[in-house]
PADRENTI-391825 format. One record per residue (C-alpha): residue in one letter; residue number from 1; x, y, z. Coordinates in pm, whole numbers, padded with zeros to 5 digits. Example, Ala and Ser with C-alpha at 12.3 -4.5 7.8 and 13.67 -1.06 7.14 Angstrom:
% residues 2
A:1:01230:-00450:00780
S:2:01367:-00106:00714
% end
This chain:
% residues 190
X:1:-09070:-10858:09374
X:2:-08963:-11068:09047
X:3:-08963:-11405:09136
X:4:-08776:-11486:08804
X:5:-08480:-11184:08918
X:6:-08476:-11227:09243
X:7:-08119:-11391:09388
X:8:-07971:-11446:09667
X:9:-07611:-11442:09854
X:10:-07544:-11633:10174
X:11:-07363:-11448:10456
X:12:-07194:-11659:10740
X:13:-07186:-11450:11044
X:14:-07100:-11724:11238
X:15:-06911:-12097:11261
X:16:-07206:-12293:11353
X:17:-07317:-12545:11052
X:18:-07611:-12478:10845
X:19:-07863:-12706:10756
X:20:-07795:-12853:10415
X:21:-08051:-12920:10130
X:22:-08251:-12609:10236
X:23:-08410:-12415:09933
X:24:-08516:-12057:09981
X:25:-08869:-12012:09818
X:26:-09080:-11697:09695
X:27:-09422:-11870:09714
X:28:-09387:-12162:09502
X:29:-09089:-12078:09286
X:30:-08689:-12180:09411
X:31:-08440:-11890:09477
X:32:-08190:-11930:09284
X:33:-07842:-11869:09496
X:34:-07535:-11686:09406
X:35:-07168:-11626:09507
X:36:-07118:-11248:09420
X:37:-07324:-10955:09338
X:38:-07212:-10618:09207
X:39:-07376:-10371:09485
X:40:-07294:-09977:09458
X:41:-06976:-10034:09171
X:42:-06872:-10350:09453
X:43:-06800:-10697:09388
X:44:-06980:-10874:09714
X:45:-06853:-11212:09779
X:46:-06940:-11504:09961
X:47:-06699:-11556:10292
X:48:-06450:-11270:10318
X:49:-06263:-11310:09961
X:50:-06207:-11003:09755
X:51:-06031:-11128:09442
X:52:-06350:-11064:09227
X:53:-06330:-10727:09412
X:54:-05973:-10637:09307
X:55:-05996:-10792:08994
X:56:-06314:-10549:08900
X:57:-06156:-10284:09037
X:58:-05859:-10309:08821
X:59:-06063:-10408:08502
X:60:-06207:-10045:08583
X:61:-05908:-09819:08630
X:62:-05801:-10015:08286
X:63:-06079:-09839:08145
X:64:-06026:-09495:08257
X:65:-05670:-09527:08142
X:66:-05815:-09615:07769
X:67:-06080:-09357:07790
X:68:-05812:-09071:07875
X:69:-05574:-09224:07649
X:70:-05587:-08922:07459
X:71:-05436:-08736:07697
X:72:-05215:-09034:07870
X:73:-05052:-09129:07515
X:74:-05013:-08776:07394
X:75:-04610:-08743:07370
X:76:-04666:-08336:07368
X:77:-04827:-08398:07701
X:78:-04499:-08366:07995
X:79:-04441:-08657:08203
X:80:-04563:-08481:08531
X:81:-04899:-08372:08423
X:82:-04981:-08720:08298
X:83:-04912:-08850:08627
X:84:-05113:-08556:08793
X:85:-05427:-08691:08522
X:86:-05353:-09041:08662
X:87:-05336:-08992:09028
X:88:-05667:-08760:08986
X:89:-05865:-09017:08764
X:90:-05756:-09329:08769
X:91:-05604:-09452:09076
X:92:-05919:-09345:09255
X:93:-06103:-09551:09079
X:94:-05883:-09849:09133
X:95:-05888:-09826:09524
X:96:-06279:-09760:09561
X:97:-06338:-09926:09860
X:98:-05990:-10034:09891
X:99:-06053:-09900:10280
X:100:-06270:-10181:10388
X:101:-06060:-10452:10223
X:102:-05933:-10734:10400
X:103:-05628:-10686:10222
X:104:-05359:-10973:10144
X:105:-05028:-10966:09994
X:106:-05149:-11116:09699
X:107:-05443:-10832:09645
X:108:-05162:-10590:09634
X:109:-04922:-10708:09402
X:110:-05192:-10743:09162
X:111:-05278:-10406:09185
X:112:-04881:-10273:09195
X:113:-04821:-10488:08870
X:114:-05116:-10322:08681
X:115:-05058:-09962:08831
X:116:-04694:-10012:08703
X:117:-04834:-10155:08374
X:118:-05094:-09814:08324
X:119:-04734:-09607:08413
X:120:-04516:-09768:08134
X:121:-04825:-09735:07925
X:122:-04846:-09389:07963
X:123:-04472:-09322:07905
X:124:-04474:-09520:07637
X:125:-04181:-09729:07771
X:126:-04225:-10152:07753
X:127:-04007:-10422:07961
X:128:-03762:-10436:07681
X:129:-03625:-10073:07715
X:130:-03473:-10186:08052
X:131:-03588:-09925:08283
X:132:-03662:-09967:08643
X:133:-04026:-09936:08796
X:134:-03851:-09663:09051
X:135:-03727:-09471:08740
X:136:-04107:-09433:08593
X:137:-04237:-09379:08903
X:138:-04060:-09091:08966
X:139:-04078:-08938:08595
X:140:-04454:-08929:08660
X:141:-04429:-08839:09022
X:142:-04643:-09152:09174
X:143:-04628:-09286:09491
X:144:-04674:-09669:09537
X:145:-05034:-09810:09556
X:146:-04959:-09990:09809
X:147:-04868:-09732:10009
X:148:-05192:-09517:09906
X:149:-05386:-09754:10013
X:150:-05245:-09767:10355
X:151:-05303:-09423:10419
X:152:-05672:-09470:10290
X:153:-05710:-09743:10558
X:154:-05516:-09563:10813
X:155:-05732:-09274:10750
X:156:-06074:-09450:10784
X:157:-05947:-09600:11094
X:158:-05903:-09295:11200
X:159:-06243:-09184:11147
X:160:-06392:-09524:11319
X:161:-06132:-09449:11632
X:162:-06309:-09120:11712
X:163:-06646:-09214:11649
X:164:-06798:-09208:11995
X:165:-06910:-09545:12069
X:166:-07254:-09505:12072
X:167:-07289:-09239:11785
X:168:-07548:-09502:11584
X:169:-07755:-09506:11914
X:170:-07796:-09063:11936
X:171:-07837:-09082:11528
X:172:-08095:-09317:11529
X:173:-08289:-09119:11814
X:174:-08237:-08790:11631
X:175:-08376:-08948:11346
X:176:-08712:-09106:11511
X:177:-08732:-08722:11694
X:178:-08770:-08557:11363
X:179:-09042:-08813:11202
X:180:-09230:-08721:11505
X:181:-09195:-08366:11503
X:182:-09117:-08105:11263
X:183:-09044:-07728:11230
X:184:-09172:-07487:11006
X:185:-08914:-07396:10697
X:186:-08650:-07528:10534
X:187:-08535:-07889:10746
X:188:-08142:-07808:10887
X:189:-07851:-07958:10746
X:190:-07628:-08212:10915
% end
């Protein structure tokens, strides 16, 4: 372990106070802490806050939209196909992990005003040709974002709903069962 890299981020799982003034230490050497990390294309952040989140998440679909802006900005290219390119390449990446936000007004406006932004970009309309957000949503055939990524919460609470409750409890046993033990060939699939 570097003791020159190595950071840390403080998780509050609970109300009580912390002691203040206390340094975390590798040895000799202070730990330096910090408020966000980037873990796995995530913004962690300190407390439950997820505007560095949505903010980086944005910043990214922004750069899918330039990287395809061959395609996106092409006027030969019709309307619906663009929006078919968009909702396969770039909206996903704007809601990764948008299922496991804590999710506040705020959070989605942001990301309706830049989706709506990317959609006028594309159709190479601006604010001062007067036409309605409905009217380019439905040349390009796009739902709202904020209605995607209700379904993409709805659906992994779905998924948590039917989990059994203790399904971590018969994994983890499966698991330590095949460390001990093992077949001959090829290990099964699960």
């Amino acid at each position: 372990m570097s003791r020159t890299k190595t950071e840390y981020l403080e998780c509050k799982f609970s109300a009580e106070p912390r002691e203040a003034g206390v340094d975390v230490r590798l040895e000799s050497h202070v730990i330096p802490s910090r408020g966000s990390f980037k873990y796995l294309g995530l913004i962690i952040q300190r407390g439950e806050e997820i505007d560095g989140d949505v903010t980086h998440r944005i910043g990214v679909g922004w750069i899918k939209c330039r990287l395809a802006s061959g395609v996106l900005c092409d006027k030969r290219v019709p309307l619906i196909l663009k929006g078919k390119f968009y909702r396969a390449v770039v909206r996903p990446t704007m809601m990764y992990g948008a299922e496991c936000w804590p999710i506040k007004n705020p959070h989605i406006q942001k990301m309706k005003v830049a989706e709506m932004r990317m959609l006028r970009w594309m159709c190479g309309h601006t604010m001062m040709d007067k036409i309605t957000n409905d009217d380019v949503e439905e040349k390009v055939d796009v739902t709202l974002i904020d209605d995607k990524m209700r379904e993409a919460r709805l659906r992994w609470f779905g998924h948590v709903q039917r989990r059994s409750t203790n399904a971590l409890v018969r994994r983890c046993e499966r698991l330590a069962l095949e460390g001990t033990r093992r077949g001959r060939g090829r290990p099964k699939k699960y």
